[in-house]
DSSP file (Angstrom, degrees, kcal/mol; ACC not computed):
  #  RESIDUE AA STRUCTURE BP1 BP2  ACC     N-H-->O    O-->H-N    N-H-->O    O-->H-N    TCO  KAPPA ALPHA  PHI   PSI    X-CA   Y-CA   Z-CA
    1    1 A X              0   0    0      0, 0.0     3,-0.1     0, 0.0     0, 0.0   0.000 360.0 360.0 360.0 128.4   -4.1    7.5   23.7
    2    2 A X        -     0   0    0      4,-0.0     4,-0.5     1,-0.0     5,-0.0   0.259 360.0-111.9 -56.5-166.8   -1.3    5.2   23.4
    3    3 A X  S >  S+     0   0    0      3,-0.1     3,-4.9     2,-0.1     5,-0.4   0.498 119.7  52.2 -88.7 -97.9    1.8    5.5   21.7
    4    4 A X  T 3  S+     0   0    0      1,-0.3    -1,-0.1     2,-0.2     4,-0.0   0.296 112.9  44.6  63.7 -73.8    1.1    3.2   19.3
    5    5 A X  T 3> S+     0   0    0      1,-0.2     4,-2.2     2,-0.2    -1,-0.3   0.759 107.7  63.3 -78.6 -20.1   -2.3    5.0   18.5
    6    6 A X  H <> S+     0   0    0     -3,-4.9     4,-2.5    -4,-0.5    -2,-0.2   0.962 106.7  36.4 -62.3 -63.0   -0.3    8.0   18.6
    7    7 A X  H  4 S+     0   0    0      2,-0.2     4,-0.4     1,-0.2     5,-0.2   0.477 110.9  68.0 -69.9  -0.5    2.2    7.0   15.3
    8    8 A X  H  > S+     0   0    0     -5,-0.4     4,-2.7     3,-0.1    -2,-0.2   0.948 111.2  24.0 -73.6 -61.1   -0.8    5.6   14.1
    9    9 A X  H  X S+     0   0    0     -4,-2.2     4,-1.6     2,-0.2    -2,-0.2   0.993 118.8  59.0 -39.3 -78.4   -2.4    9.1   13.7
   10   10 A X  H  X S+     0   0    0     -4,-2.5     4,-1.2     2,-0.2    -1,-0.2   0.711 111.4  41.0 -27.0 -43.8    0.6   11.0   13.4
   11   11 A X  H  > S+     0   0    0     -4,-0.4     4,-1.3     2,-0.2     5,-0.6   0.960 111.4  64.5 -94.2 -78.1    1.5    8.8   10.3
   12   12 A X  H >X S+     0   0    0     -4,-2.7     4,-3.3    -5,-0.2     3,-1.5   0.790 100.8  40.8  18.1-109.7   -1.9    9.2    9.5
   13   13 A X  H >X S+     0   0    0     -4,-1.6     3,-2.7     1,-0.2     4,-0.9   0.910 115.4  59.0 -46.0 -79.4   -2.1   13.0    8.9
   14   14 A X  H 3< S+     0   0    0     -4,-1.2    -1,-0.2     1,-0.3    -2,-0.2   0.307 101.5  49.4  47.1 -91.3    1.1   12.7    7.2
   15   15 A X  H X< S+     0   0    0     -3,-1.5     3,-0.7    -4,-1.3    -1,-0.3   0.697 114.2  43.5 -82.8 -53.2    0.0   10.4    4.8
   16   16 A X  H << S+     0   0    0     -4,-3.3    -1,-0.3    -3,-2.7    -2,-0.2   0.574 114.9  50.5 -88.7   8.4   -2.8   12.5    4.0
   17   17 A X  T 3< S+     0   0    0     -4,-0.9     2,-0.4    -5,-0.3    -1,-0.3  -0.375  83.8 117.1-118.1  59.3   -0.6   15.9    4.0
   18   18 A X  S <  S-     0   0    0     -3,-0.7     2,-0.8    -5,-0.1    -3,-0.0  -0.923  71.5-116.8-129.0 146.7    2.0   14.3    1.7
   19   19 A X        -     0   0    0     -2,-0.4    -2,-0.1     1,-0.1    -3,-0.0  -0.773  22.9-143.9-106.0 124.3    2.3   16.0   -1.6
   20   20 A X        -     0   0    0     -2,-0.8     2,-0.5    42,-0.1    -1,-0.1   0.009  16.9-164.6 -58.1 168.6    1.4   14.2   -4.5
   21   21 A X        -     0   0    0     42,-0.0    84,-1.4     2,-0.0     2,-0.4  -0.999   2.9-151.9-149.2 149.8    3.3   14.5   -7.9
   22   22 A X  E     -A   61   0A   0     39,-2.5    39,-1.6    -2,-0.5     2,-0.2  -0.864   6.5-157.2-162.7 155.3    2.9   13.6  -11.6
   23   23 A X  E     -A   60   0A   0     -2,-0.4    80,-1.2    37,-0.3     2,-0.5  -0.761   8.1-157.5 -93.8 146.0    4.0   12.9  -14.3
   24   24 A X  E     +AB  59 102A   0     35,-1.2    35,-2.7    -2,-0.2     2,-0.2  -0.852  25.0 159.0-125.5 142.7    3.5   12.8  -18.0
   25   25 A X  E     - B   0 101A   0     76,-0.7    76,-1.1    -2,-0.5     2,-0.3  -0.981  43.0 -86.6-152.9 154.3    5.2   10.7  -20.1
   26   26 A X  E     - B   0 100A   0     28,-0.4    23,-1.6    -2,-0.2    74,-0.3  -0.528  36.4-178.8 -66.9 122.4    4.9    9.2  -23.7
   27   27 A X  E     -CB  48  99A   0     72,-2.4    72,-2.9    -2,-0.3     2,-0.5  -0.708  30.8-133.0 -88.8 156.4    2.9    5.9  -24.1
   28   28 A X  E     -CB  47  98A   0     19,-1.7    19,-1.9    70,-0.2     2,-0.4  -0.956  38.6-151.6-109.0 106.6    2.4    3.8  -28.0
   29   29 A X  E     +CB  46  97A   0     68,-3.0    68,-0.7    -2,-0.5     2,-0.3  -0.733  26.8 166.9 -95.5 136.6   -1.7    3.3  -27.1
   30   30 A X  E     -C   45   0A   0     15,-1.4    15,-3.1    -2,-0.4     2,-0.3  -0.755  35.8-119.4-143.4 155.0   -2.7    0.2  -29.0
   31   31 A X  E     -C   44   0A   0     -2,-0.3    13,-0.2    13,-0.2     2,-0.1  -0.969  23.1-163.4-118.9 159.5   -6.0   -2.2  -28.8
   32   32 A X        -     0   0    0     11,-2.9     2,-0.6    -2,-0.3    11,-0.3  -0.372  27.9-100.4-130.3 175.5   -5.3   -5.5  -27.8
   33   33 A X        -     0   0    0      1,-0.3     9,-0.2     9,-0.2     3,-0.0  -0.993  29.9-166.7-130.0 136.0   -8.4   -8.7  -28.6
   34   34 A X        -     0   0    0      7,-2.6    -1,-0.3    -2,-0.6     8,-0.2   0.980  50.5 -69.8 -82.5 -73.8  -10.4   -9.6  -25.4
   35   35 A X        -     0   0    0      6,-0.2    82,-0.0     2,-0.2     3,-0.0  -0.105  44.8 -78.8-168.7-132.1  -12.0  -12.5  -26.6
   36   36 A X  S >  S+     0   0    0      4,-0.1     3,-1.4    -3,-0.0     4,-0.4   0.127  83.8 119.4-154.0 -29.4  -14.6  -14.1  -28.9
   37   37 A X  G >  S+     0   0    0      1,-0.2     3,-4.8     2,-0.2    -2,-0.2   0.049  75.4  12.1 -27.1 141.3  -17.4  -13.1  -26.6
   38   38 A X  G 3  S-     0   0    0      1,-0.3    -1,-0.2     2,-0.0    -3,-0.0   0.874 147.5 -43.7  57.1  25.3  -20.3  -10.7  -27.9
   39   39 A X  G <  S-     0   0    0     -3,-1.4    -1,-0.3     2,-0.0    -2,-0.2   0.314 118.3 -63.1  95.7 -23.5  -19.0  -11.2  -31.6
   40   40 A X    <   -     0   0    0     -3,-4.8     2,-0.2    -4,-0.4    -4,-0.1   0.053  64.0-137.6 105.7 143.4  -15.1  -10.6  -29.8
   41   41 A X        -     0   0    0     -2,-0.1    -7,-2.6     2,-0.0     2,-0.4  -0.690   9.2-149.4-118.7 172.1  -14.0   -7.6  -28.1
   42   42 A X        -     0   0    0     -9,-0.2     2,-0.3    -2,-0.2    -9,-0.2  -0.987   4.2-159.6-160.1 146.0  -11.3   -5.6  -27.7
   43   43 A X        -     0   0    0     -2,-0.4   -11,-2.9   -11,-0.3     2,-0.2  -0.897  32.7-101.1-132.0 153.2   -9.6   -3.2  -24.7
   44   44 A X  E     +C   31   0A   0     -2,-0.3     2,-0.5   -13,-0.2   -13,-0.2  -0.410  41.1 178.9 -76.9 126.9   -7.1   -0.2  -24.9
   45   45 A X  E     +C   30   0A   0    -15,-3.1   -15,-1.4    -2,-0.2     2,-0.3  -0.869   5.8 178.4-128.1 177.8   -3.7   -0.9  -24.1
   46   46 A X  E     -C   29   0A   0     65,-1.6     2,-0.5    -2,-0.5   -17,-0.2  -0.753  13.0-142.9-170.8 146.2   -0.5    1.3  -24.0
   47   47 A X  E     -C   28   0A   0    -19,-1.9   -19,-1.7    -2,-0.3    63,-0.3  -0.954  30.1-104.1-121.1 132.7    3.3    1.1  -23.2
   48   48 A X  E     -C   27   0A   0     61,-1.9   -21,-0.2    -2,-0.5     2,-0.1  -0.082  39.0-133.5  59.1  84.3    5.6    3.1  -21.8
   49   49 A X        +     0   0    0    -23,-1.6    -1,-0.1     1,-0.1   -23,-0.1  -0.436  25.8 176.1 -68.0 147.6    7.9    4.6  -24.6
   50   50 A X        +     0   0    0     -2,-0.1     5,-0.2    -3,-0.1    -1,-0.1   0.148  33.6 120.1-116.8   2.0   11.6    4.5  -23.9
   51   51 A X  S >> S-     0   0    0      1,-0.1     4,-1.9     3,-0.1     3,-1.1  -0.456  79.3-107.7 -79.2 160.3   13.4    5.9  -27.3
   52   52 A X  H 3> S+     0   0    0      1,-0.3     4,-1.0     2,-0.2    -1,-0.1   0.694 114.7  62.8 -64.9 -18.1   15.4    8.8  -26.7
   53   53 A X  H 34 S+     0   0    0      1,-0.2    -1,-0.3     2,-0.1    -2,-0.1   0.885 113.8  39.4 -60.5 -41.6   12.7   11.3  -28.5
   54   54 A X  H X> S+     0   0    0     -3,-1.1     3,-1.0     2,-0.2     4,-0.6   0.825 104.2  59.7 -97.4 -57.8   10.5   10.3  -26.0
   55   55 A X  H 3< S+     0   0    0     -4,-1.9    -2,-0.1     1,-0.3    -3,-0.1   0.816  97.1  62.4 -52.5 -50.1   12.4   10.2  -23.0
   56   56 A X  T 3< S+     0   0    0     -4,-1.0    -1,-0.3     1,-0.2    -2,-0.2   0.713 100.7  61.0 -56.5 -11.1   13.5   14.2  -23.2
   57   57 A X  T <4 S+     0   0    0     -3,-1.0    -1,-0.2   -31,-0.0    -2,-0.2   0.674  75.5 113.3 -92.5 -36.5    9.7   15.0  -22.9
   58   58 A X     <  +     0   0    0     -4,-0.6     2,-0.5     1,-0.1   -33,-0.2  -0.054  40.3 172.0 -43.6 122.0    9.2   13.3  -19.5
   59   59 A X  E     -A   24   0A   0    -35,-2.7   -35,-1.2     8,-0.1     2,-0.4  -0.913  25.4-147.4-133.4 137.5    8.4   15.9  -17.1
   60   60 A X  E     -A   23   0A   0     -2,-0.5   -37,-0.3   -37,-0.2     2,-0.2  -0.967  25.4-161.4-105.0 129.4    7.2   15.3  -13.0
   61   61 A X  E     -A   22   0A   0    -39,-1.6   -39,-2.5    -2,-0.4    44,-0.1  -0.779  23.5-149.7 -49.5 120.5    4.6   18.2  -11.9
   62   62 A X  S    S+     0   0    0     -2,-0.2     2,-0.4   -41,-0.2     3,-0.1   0.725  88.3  57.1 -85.5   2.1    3.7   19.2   -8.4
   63   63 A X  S >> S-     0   0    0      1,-0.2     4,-2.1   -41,-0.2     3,-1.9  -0.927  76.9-140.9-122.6 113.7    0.5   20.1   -9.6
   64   64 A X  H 3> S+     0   0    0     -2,-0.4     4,-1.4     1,-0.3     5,-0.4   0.909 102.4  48.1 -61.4 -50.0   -2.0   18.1  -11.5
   65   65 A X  H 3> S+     0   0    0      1,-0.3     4,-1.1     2,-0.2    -1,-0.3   0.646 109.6  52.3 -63.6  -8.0   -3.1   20.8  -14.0
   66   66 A X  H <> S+     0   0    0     -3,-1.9     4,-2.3     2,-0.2    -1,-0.3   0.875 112.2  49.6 -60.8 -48.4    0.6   21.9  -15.0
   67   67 A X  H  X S+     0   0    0     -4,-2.1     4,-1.3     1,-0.2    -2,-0.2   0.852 107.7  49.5 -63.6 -44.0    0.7   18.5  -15.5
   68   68 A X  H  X S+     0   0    0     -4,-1.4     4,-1.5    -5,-0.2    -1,-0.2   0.778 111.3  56.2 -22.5 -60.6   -2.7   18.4  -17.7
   69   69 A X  H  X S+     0   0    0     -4,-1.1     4,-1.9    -5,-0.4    -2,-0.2   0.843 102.0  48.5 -45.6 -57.7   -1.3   21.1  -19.6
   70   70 A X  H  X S+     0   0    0     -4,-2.3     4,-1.1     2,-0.2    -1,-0.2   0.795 110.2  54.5 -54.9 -37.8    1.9   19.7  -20.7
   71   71 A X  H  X S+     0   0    0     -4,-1.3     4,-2.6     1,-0.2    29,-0.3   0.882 107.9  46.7 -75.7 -37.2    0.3   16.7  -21.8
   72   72 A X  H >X S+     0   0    0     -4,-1.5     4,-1.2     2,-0.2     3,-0.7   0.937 109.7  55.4 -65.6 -51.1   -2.0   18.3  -23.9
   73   73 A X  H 3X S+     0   0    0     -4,-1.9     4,-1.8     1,-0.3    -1,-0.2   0.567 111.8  39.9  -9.4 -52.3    0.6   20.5  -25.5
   74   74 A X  H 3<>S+     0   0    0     -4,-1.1     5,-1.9     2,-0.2     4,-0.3   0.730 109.0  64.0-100.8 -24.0    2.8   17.8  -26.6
   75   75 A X  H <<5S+     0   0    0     -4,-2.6     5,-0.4    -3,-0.7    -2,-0.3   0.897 116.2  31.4 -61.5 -32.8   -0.6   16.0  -27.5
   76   76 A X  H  <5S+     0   0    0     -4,-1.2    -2,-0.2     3,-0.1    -3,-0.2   0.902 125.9  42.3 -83.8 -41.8   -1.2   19.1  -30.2
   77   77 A X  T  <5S+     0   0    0     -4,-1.8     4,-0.3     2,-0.1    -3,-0.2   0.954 127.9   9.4 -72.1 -67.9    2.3   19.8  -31.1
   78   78 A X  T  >5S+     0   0    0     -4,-0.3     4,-2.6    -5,-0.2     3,-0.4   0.836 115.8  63.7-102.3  -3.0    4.3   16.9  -31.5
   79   79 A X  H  ><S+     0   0    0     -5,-1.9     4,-1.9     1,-0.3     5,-0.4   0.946  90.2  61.9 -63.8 -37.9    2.0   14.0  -31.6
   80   80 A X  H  4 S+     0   0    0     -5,-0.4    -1,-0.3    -6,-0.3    -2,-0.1   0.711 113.1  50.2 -77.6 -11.4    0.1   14.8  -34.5
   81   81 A X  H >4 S+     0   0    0     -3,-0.4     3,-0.9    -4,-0.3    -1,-0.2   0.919 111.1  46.3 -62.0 -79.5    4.3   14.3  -36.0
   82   82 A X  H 3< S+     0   0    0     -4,-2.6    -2,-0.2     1,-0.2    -3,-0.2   0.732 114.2  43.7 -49.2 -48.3    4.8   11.5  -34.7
   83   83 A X  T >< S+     0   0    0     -4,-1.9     3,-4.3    15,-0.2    -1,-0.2   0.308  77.2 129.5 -39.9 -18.2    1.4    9.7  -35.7
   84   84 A X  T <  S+     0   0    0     -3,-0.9     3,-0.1    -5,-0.4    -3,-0.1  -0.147  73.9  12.0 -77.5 164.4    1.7   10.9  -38.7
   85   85 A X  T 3  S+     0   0    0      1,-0.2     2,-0.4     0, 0.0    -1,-0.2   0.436 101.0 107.6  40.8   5.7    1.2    7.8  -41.2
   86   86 A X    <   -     0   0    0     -3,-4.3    -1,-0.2     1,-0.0     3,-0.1  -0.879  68.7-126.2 -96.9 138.9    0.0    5.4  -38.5
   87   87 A X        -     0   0    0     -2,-0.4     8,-0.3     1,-0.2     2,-0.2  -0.045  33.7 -85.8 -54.3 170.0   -3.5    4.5  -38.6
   88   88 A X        -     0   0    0      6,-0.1     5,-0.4     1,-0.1     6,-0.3  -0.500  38.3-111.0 -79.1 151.9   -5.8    4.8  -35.6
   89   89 A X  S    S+     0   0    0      1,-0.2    -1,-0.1    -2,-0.2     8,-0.1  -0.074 115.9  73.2 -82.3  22.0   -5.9    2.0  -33.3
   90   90 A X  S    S+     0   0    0    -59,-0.0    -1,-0.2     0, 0.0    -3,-0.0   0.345  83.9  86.2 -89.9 -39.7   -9.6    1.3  -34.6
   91   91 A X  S >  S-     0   0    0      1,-0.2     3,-0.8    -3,-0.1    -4,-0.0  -0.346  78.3-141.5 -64.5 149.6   -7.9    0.0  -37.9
   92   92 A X  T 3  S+     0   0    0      1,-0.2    -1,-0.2     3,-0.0    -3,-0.1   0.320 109.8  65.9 -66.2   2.4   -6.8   -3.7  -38.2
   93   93 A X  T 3  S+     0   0    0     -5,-0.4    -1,-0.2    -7,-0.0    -6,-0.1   0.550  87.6 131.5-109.4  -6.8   -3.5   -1.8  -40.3
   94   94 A X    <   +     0   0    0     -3,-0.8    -6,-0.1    -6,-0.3    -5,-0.1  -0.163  34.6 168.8 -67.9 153.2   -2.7   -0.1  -36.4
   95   95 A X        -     0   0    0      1,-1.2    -1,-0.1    -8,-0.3     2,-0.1  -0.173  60.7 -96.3-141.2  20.7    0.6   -0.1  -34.7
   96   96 A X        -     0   0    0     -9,-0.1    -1,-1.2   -68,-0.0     2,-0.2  -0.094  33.6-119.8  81.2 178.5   -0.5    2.1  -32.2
   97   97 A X  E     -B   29   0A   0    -68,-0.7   -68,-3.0    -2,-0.1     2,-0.3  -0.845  28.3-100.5-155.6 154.1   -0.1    5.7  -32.0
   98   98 A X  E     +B   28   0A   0     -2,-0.2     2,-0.2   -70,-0.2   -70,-0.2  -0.752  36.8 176.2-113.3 164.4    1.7    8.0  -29.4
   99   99 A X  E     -B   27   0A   0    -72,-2.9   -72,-2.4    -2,-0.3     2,-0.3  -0.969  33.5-127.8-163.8 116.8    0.0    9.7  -26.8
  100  100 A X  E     -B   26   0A   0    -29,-0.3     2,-0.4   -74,-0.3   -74,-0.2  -0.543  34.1-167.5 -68.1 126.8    1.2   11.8  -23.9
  101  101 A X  E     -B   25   0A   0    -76,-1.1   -76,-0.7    -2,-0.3     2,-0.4  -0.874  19.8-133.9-125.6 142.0   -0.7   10.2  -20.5
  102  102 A X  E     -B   24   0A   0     -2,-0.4     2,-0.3   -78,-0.2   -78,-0.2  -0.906  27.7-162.7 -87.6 129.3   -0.7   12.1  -17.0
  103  103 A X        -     0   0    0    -80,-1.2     2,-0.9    -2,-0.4     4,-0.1  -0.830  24.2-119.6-115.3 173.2    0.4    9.3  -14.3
  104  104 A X  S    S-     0   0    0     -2,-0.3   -82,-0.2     2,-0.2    -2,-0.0  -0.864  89.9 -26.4-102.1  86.5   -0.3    9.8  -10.4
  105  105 A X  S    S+     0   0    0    -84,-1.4    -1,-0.2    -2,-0.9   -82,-0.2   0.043 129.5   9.6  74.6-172.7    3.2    9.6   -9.6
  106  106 A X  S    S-     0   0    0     -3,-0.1    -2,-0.2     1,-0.1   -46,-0.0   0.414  92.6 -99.1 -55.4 134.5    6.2    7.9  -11.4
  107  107 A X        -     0   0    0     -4,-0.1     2,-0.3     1,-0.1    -1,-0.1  -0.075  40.7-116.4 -47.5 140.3    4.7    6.5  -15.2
  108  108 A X        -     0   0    0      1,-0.1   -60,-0.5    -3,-0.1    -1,-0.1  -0.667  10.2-121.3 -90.0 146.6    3.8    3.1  -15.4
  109  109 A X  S    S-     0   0    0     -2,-0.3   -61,-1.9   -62,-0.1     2,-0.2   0.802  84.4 -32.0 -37.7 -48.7    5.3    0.6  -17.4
  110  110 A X  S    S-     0   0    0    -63,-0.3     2,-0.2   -83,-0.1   -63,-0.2  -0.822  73.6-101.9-170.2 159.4    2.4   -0.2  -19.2
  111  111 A X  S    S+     0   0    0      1,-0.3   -65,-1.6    -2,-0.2     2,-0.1  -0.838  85.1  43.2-160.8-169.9   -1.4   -0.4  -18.5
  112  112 A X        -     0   0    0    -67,-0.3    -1,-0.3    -2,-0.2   -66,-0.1   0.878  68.4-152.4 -67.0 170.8   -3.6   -1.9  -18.0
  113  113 A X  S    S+     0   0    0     -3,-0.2     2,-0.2     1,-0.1    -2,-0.1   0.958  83.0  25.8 -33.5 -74.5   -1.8   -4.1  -15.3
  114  114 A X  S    S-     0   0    0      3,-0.0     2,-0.8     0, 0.0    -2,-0.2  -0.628  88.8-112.4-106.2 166.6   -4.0   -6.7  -16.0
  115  115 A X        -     0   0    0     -2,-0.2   -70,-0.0     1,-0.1    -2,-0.0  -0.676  39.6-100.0-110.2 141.4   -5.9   -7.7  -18.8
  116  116 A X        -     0   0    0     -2,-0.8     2,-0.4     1,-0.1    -1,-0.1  -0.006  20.1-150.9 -40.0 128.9   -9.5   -7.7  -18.9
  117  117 A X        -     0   0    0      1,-0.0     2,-0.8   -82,-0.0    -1,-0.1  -0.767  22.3-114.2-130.5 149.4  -11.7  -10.0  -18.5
  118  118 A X              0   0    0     -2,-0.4    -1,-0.0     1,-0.2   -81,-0.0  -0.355 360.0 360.0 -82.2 118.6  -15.3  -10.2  -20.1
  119  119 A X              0   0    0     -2,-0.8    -1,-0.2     0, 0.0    -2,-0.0   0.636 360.0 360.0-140.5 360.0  -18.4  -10.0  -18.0
């Protein structure tokens, strides 16, 4: 084996011994309008809260199901607070609702990335 093939492997196992993390952090989960297709559609969207209420909850986990935990937690405790006089994000009256998300390492701005396209 070269070297080459060698830090290829090496990097390799690594890669695959490397410990994952996540985090949960609040998102405002919204539906957004697809299209006009099929009578018009509509996909889930949600963004990456930044207010200071929000930010004091962020927590990183080495473990997914600590992480699971937390989310759920704050989904029973303080969401159902927070929510409280916003409609569901079925109603046309919606402004989203907050919602604790597990991410696979640091929370994403936003999701989805891109927006969907009807097929």
């Amino acid at each position: 084996m070269t070297q080459a093939e060698q830090l290829v492997t090496q990097f390799k196992e690594d890669a695959a011994q490397a410990r994952k993390f996540y985090t949960v952090a609040i998102y405002m989960e919204d539906r957004a309008y697809g299209g006009p297709e099929e009578g018009g559609w509509y996909y889930d969207t949600a963004t990456l809260v930044m207010e200071p209420r929000a930010a004091v909850l962020l927590r990183g986990f080495d473990n997914e199901k600590d992480a699971f935990d937390y989310a759920d937690a704050l989904n029973q405790v303080y969401m159902p607070q927070w929510n409280e006089g916003r409609p569901e994000v079925s109603s046309v009256l919606s402004e989203g609702r907050y919602h604790a998300i597990v991410n696979e390492g640091m929370p994403a701005p936003y999701y989805p990335e891109e927006t969907p396209r009807y097929s």
